[in-house]
Phi, psi and omega in degrees: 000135187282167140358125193244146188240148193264102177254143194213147201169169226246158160222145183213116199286131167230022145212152182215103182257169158216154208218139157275088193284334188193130210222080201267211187232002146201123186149189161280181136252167168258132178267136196220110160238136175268153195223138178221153168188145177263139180245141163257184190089173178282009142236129181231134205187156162281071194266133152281069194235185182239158192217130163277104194236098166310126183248118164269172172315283172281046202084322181303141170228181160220145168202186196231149190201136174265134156214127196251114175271130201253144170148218204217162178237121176046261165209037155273120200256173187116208202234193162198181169218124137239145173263146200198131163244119159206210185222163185231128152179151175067007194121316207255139161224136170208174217197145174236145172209167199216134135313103169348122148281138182102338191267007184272156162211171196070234209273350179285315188319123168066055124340085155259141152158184194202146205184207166154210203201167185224146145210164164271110175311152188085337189228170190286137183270173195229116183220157170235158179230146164236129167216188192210184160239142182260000000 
């Protein structure tokens, strides 16, 4: 494995639905969110993903998530997918996430790495990637 380079930056969500899929009348509910959100930073880029959310009663959720980023790394351009797990509880959402192996394309192909974020739901968050090329 090559030198992994630490990259840090901003998130900022601009568009957000949530759908309710199964809403049974004790337990959570499930959630399908659609997501568009802009990254700064030493990756700046456009991400798209879905996102799958057990919702508890009092707001905490966990949930699991595909999201495919289109923009540049340093100054390599192209797309990736990360897959992301976290929590929702108090206000706060973070998240751990892994680059797709397999999933770069352009300047991006054999894209690695691995990182996440913290935010204040509503407002821009703070995440990091350490990544590498394969």
């Amino acid at each position: 494995m090559a030198n992994k380079t630490a990259a840090k930056g901003r998130t900022e969500v601009t568009a957000y639905e949530t759908v309710t899929y199964d809403a049974p009348a004790d337990g959570p509910k499930l959630n399908e969110v659609q997501l568009v959100e802009t990254f700064a930073g030493d990756v700046r880029a456009r991400g798209t993903g879905r996102v799958l959310q057990a919702q508890r009663s009092d707001g905490s959720a966990s949930y699991c998530a595909i999201e495919r980023l289109v923009g540049a790394v340093a100054e390599r351009t192209g797309s990736f997918v990360l897959q992301i797990t976290g929590t929702v509880q108090n206000g706060q959402i973070k998240g751990t996430w892994f680059v797709i192996a397999g999933s770069g394309t352009g300047e991006l192909r054999g894209l690695r790495g691995d990182g996440g974020f913290d935010a204040e739901i509503g407002k821009q968050g703070a995440w990091t990637l350490d990544y590498w090329f394969e």
